[in-house]
Biopython code that builds the backbone (N, CA, C, O; Angstrom):
import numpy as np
from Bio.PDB.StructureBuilder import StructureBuilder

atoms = [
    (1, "UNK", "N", (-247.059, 19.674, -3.466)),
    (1, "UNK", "CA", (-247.447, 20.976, -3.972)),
    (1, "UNK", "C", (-247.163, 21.026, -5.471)),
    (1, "UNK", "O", (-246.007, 20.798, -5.826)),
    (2, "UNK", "N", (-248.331, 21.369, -6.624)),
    (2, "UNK", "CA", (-247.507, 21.438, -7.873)),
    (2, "UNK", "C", (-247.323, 22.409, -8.319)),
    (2, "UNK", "O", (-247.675, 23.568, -8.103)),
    (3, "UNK", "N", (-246.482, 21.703, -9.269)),
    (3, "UNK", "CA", (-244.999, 23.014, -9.525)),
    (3, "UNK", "C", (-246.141, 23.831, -10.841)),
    (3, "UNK", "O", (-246.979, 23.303, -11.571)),
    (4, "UNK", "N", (-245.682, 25.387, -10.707)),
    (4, "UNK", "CA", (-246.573, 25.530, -12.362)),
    (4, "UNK", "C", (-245.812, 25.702, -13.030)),
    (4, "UNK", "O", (-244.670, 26.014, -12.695)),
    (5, "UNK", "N", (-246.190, 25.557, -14.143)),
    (5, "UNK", "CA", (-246.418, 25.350, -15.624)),
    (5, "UNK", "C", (-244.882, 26.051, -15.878)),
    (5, "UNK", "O", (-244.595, 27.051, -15.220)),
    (6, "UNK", "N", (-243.882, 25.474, -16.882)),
    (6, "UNK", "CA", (-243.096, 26.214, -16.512)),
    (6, "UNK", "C", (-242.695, 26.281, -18.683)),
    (6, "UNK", "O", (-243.045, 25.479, -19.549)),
    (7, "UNK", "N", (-241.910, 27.522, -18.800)),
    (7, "UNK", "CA", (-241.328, 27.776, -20.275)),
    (7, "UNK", "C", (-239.479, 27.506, -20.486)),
    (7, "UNK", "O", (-238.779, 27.243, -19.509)),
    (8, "UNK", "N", (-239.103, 27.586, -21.410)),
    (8, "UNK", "CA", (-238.077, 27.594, -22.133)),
    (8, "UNK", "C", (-237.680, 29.199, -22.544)),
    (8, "UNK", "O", (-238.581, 29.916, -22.981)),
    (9, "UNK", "N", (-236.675, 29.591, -22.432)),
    (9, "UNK", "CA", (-236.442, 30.802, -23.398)),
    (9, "UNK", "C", (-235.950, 30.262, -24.439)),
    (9, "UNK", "O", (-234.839, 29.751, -24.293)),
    (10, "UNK", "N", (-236.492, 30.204, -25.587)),
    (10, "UNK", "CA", (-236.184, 29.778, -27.031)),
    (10, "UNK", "C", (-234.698, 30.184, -27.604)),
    (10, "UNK", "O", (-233.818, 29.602, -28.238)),
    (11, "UNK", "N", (-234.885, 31.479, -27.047)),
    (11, "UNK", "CA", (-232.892, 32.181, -27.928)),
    (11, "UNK", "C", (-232.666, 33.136, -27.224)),
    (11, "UNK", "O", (-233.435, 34.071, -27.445)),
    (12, "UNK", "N", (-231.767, 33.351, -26.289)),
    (12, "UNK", "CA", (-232.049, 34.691, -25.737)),
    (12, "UNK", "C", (-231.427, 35.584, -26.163)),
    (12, "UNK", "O", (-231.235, 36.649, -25.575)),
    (13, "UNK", "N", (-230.800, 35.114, -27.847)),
    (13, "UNK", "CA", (-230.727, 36.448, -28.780)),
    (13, "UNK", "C", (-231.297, 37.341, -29.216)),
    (13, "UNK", "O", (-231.151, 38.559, -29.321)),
    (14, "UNK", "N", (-232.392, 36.168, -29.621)),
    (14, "UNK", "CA", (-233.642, 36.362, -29.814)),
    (14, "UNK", "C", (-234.072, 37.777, -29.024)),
    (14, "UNK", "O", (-234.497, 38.862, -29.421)),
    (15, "UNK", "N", (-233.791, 37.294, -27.880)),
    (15, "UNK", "CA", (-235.042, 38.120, -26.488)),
    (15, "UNK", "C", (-234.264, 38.994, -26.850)),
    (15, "UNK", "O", (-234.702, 39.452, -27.906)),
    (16, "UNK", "N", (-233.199, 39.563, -26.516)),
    (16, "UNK", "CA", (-232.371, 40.832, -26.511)),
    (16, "UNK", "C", (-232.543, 41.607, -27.793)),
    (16, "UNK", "O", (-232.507, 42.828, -27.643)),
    (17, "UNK", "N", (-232.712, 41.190, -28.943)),
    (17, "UNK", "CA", (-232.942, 41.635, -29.909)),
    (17, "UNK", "C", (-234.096, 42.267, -30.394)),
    (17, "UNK", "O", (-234.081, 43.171, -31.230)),
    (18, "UNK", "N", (-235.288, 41.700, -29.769)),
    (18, "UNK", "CA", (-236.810, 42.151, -29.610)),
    (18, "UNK", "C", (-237.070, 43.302, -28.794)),
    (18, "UNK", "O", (-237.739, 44.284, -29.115)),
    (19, "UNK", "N", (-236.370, 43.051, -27.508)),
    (19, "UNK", "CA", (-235.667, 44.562, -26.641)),
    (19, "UNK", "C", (-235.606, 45.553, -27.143)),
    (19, "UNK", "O", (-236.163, 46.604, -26.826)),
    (20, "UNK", "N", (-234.693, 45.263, -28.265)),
    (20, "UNK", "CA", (-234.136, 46.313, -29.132)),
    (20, "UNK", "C", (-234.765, 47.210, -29.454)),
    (20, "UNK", "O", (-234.680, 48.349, -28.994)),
    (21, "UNK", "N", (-236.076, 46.521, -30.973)),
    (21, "UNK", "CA", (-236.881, 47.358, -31.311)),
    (21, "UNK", "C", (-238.157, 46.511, -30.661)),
    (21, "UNK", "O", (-238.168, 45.315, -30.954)),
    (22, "UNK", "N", (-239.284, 47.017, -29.773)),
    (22, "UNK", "CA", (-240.479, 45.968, -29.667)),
    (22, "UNK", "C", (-241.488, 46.199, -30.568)),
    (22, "UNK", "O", (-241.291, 46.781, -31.635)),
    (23, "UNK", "N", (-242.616, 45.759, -30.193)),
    (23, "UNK", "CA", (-243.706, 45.691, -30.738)),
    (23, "UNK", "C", (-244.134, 47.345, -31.187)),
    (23, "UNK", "O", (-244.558, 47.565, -32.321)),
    (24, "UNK", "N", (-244.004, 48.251, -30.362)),
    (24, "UNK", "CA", (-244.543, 49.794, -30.259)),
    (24, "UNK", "C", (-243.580, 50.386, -31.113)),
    (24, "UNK", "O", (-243.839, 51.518, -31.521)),
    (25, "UNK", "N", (-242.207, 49.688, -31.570)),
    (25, "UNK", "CA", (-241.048, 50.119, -31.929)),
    (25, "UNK", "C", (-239.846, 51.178, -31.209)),
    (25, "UNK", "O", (-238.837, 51.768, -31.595)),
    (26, "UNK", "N", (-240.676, 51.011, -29.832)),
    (26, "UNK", "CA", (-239.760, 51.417, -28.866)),
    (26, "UNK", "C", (-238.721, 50.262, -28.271)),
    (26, "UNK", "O", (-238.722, 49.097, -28.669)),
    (27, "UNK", "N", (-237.754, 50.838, -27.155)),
    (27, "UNK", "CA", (-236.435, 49.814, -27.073)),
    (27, "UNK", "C", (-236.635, 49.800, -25.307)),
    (27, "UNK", "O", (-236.975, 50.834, -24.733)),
    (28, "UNK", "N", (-236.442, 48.822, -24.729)),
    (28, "UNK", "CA", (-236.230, 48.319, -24.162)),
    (28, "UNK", "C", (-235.276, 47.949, -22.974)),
    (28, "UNK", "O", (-235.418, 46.734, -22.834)),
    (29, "UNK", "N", (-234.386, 48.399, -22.066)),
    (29, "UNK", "CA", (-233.172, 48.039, -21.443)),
    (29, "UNK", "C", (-233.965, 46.771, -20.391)),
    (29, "UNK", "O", (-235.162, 46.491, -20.327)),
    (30, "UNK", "N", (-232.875, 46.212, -19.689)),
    (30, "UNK", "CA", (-233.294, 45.267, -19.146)),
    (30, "UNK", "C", (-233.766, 45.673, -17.622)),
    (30, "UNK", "O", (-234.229, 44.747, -16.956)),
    (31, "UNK", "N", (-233.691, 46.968, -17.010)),
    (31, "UNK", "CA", (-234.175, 47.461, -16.241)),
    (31, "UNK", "C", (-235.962, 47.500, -16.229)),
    (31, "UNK", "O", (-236.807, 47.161, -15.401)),
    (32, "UNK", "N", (-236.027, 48.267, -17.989)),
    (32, "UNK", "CA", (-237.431, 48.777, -17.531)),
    (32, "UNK", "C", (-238.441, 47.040, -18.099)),
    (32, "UNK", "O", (-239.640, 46.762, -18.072)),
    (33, "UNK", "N", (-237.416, 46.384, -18.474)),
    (33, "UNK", "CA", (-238.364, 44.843, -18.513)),
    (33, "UNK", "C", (-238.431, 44.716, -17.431)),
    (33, "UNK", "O", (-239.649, 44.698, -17.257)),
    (34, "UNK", "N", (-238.046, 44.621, -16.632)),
    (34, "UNK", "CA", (-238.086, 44.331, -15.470)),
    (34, "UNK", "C", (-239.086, 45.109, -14.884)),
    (34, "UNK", "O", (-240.054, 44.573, -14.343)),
    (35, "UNK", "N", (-239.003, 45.840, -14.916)),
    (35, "UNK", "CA", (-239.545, 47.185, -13.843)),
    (35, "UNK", "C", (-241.621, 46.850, -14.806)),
    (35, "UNK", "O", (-242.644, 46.758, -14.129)),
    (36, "UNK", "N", (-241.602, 46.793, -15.753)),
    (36, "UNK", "CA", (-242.764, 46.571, -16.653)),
    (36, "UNK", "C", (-243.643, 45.307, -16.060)),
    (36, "UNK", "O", (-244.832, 45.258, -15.743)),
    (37, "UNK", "N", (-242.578, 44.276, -16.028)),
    (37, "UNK", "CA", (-243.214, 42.736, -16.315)),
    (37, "UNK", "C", (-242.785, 42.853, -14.337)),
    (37, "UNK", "O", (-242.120, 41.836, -14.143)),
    (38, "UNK", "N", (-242.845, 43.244, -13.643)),
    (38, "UNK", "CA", (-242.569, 42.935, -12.173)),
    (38, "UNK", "C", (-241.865, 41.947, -12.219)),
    (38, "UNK", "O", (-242.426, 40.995, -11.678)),
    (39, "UNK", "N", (-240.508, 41.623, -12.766)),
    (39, "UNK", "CA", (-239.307, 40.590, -12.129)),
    (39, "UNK", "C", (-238.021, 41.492, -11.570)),
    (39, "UNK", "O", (-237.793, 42.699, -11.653)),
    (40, "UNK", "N", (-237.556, 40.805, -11.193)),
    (40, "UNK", "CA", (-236.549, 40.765, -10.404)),
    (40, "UNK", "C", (-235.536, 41.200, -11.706)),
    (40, "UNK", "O", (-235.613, 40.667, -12.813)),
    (41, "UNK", "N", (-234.933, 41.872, -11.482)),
    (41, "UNK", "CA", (-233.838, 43.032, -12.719)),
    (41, "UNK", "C", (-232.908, 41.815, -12.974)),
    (41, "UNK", "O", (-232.576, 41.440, -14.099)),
    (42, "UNK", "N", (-232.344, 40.969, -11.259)),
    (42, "UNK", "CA", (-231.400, 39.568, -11.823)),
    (42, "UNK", "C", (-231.839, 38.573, -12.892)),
    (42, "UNK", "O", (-231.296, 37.716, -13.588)),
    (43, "UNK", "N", (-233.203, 39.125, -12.694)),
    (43, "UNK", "CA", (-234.351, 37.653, -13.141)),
    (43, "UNK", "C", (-234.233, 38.147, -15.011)),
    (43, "UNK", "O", (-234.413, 37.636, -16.117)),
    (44, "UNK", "N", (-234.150, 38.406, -14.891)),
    (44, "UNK", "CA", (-234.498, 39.681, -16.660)),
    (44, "UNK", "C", (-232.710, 39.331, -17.153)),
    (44, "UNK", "O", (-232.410, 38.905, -18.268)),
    (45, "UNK", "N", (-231.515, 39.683, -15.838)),
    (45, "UNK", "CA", (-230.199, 39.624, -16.561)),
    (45, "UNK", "C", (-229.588, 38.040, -16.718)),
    (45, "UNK", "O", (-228.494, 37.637, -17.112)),
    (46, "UNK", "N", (-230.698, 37.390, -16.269)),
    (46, "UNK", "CA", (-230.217, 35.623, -15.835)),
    (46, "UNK", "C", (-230.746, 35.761, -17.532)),
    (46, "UNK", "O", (-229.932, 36.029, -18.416)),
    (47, "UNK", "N", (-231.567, 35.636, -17.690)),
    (47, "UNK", "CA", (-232.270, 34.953, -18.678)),
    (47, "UNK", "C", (-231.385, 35.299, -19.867)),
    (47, "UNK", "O", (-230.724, 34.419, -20.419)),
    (48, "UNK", "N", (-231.358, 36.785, -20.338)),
    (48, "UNK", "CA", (-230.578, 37.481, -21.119)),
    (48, "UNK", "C", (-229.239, 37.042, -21.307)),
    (48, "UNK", "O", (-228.759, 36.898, -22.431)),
    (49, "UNK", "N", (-228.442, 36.763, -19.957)),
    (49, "UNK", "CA", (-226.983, 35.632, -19.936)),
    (49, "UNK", "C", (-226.797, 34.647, -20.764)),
    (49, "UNK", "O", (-225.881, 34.389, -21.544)),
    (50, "UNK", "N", (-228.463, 33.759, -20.316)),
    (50, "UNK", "CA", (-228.113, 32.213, -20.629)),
    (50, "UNK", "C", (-227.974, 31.452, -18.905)),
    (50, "UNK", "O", (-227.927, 30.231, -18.755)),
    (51, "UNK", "N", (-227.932, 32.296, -17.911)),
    (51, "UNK", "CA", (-227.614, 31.819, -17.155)),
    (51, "UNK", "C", (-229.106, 31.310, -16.378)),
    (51, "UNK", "O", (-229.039, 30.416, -15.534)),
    (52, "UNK", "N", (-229.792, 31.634, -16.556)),
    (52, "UNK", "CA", (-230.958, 30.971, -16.367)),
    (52, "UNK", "C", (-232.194, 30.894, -17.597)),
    (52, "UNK", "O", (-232.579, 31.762, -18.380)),
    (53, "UNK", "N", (-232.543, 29.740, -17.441)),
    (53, "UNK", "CA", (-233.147, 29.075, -18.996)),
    (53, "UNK", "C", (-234.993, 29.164, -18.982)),
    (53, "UNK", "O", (-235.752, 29.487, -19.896)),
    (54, "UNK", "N", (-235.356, 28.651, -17.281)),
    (54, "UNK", "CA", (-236.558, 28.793, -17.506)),
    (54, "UNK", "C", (-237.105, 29.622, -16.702)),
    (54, "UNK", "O", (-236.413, 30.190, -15.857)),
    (55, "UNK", "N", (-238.415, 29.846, -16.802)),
    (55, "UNK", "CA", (-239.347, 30.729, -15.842)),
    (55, "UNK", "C", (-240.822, 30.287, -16.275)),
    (55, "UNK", "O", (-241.296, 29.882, -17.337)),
    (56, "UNK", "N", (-241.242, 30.485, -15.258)),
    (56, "UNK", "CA", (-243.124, 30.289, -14.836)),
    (56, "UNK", "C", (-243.552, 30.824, -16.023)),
    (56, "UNK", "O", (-242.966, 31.577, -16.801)),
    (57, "UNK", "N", (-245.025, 30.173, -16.080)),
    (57, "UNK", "CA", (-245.952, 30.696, -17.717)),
    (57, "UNK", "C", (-245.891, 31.946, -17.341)),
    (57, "UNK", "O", (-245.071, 32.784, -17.717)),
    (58, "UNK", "N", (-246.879, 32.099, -16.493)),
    (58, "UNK", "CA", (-247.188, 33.284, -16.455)),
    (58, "UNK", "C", (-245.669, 34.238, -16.340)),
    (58, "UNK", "O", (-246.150, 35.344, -16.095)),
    (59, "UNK", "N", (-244.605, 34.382, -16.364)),
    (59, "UNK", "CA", (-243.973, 35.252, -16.067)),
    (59, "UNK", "C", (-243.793, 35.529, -17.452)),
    (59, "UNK", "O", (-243.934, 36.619, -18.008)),
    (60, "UNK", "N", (-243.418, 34.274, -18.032)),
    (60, "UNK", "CA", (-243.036, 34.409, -19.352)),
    (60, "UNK", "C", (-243.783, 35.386, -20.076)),
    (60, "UNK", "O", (-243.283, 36.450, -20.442)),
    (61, "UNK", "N", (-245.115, 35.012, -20.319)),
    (61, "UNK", "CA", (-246.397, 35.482, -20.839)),
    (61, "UNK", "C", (-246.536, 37.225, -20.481)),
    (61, "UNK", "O", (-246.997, 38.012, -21.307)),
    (62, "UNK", "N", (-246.104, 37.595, -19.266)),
    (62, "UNK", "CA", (-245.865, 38.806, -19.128)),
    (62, "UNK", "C", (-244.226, 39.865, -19.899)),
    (62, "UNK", "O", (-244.057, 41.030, -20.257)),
    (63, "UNK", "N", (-243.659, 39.053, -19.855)),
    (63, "UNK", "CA", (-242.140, 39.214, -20.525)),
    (63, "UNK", "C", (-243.319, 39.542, -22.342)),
    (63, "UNK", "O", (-244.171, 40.412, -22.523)),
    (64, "UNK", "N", (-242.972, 38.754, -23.042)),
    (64, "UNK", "CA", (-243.989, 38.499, -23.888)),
    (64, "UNK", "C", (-244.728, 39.172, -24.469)),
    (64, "UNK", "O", (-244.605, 39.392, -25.674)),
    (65, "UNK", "N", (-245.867, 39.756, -23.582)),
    (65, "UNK", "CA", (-246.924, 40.940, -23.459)),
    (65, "UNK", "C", (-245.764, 42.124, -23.638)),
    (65, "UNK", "O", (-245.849, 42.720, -24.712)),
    (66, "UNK", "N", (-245.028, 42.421, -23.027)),
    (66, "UNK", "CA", (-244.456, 43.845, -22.756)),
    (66, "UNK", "C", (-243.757, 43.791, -23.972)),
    (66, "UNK", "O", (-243.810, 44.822, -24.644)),
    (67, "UNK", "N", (-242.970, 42.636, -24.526)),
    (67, "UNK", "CA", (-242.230, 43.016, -25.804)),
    (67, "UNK", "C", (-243.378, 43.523, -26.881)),
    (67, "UNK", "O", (-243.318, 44.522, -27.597)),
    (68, "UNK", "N", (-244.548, 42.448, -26.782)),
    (68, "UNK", "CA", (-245.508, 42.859, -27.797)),
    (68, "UNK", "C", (-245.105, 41.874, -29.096)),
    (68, "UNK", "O", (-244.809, 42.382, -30.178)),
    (69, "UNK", "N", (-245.118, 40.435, -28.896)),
    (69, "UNK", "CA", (-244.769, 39.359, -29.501)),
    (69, "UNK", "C", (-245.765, 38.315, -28.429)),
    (69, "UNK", "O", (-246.130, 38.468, -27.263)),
    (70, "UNK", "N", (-246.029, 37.035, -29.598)),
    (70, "UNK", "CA", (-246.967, 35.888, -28.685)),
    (70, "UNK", "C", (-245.721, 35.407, -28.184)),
    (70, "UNK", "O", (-244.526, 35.444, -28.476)),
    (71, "UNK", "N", (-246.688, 34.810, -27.074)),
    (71, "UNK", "CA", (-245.723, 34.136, -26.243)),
    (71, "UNK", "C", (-244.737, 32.498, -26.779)),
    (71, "UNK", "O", (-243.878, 31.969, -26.073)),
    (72, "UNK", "N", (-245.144, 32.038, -28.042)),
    (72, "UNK", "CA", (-244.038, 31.131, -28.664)),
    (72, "UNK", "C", (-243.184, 31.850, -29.761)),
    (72, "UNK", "O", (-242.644, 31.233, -30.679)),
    (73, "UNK", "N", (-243.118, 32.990, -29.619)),
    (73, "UNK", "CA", (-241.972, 33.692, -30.333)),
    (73, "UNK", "C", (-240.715, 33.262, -29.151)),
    (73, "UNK", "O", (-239.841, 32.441, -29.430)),
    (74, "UNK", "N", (-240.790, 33.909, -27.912)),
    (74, "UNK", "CA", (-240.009, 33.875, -26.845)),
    (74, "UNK", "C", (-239.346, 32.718, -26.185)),
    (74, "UNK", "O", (-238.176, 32.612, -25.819)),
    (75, "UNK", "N", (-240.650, 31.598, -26.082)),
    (75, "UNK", "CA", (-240.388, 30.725, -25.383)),
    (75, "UNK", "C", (-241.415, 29.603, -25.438)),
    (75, "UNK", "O", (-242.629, 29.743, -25.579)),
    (76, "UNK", "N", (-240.601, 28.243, -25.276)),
    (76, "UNK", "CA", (-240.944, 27.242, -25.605)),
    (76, "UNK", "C", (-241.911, 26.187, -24.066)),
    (76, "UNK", "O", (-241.318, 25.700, -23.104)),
    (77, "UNK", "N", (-243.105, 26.129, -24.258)),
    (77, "UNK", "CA", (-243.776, 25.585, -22.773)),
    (77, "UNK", "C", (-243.081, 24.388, -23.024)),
    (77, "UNK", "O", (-242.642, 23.943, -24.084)),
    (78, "UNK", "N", (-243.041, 23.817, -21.568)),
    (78, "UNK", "CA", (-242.427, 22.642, -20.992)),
    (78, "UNK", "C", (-243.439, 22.153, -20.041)),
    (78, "UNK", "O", (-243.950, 22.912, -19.217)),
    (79, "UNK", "N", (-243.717, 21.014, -20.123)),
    (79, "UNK", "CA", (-243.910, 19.898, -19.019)),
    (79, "UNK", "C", (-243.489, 19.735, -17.931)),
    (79, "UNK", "O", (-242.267, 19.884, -17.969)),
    (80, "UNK", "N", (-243.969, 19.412, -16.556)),
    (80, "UNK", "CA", (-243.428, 18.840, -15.562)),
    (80, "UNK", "C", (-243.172, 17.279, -15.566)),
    (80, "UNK", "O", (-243.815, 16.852, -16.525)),
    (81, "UNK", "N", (-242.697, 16.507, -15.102)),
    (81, "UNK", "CA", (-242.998, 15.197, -15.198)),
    (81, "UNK", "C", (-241.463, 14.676, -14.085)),
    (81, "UNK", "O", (-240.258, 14.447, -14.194)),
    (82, "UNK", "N", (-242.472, 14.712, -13.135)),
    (82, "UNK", "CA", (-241.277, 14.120, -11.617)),
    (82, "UNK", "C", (-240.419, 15.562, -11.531)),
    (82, "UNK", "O", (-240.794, 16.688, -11.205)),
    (83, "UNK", "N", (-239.291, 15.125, -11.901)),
    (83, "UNK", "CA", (-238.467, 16.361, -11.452)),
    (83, "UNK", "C", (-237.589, 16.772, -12.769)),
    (83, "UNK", "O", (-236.492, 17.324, -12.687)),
    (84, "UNK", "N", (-238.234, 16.420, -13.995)),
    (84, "UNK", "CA", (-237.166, 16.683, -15.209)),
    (84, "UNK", "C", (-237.717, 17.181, -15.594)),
    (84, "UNK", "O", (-238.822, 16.695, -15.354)),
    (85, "UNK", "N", (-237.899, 18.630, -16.599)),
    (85, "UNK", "CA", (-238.350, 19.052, -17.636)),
    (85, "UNK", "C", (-238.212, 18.515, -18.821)),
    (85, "UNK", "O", (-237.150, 18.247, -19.383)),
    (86, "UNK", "N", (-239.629, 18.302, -19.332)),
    (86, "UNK", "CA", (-239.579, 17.525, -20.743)),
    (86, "UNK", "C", (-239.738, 18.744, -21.483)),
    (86, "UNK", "O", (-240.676, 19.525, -21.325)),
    (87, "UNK", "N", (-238.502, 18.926, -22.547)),
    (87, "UNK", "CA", (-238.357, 19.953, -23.988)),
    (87, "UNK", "C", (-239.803, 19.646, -24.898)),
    (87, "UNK", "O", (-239.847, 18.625, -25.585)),
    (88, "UNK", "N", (-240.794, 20.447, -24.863)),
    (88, "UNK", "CA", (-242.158, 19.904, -26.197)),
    (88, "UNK", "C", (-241.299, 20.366, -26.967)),
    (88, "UNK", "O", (-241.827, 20.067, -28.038)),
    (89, "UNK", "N", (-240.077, 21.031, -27.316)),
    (89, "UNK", "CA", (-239.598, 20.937, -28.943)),
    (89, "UNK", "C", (-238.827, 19.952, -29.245)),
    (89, "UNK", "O", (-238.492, 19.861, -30.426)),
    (90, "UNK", "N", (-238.289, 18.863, -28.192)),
    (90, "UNK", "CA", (-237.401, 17.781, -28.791)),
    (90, "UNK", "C", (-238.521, 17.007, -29.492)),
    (90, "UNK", "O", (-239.743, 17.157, -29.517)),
    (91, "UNK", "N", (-237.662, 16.106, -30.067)),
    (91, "UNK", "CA", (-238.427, 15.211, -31.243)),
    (91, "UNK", "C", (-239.177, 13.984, -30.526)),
    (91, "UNK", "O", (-238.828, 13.373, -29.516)),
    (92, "UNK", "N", (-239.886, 13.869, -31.035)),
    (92, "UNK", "CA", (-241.404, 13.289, -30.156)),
    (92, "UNK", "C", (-240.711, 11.285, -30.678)),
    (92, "UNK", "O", (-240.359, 10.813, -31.759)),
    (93, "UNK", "N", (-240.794, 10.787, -29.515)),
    (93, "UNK", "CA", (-240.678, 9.548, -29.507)),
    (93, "UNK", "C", (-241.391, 8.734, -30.905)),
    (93, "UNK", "O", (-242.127, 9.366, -31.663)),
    (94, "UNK", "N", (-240.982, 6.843, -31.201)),
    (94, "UNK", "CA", (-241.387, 6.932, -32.419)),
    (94, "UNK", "C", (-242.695, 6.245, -31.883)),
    (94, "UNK", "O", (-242.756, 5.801, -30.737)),
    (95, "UNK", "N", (-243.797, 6.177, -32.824)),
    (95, "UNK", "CA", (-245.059, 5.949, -32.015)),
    (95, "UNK", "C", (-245.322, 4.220, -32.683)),
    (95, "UNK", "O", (-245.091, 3.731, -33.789)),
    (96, "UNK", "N", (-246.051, 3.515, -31.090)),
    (96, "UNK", "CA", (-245.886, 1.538, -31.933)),
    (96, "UNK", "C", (-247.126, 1.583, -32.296)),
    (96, "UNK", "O", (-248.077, 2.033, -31.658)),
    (97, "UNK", "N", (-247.108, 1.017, -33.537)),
    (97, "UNK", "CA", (-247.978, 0.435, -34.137)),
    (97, "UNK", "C", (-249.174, -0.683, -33.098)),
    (97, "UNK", "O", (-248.708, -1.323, -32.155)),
    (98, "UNK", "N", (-250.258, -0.743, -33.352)),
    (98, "UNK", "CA", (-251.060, -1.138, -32.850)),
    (98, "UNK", "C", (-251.213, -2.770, -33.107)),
    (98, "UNK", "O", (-252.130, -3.396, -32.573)),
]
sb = StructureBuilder()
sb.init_structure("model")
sb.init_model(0)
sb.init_chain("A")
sb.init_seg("    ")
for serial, (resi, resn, name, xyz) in enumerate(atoms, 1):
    if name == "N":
        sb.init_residue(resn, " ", resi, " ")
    sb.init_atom(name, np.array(xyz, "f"), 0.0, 1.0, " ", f" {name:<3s}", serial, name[0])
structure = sb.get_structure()
């Protein structure tokens, strides 16, 4: 079964801080993200912790939408590959010459 597409939260100072003031210049608690973007209120206080790092595109992308920021302000897409997430922001292997 494949897994989808999955993101990074980039800083979740970041995120909390965007909360703050958003896009509309209204604020945010982690309830009504939740309650906005349909996650789970744990799902909204994991992330915000640190205690959980990733989540589905699309969830992200909805997180995202509701702050009223693109979605690589927030968070960084990731790869599947077997069972590890590959970081697209670590530094890209060196490439061999032909």
């Amino acid at each position: 079964m494949p897994q989808a597409p999955m993101c990074r939260v980039y800083d979740r100072q970041l995120l909390a801080k965007l909360m703050k003031r958003t896009g509309t210049g209204g604020r945010l608690t982690a309830r009504d993200l939740a309650s906005l973007t349909s996650l789970p209120l744990g799902t909204v206080g994991a992330l915000l912790s640190g205690e959980q790092r990733y989540l589905p595109r699309d969830k992200s992308e909805r997180i995202a939408q509701v702050i009223g920021v693109d979605l690589l302000v927030l968070f960084v897409p990731c790869e599947r590959a077997g069972r590890t997430f590959i970081d697209a922001s670590a530094p890209a292997t060196e490439a061999v010459s032909a």
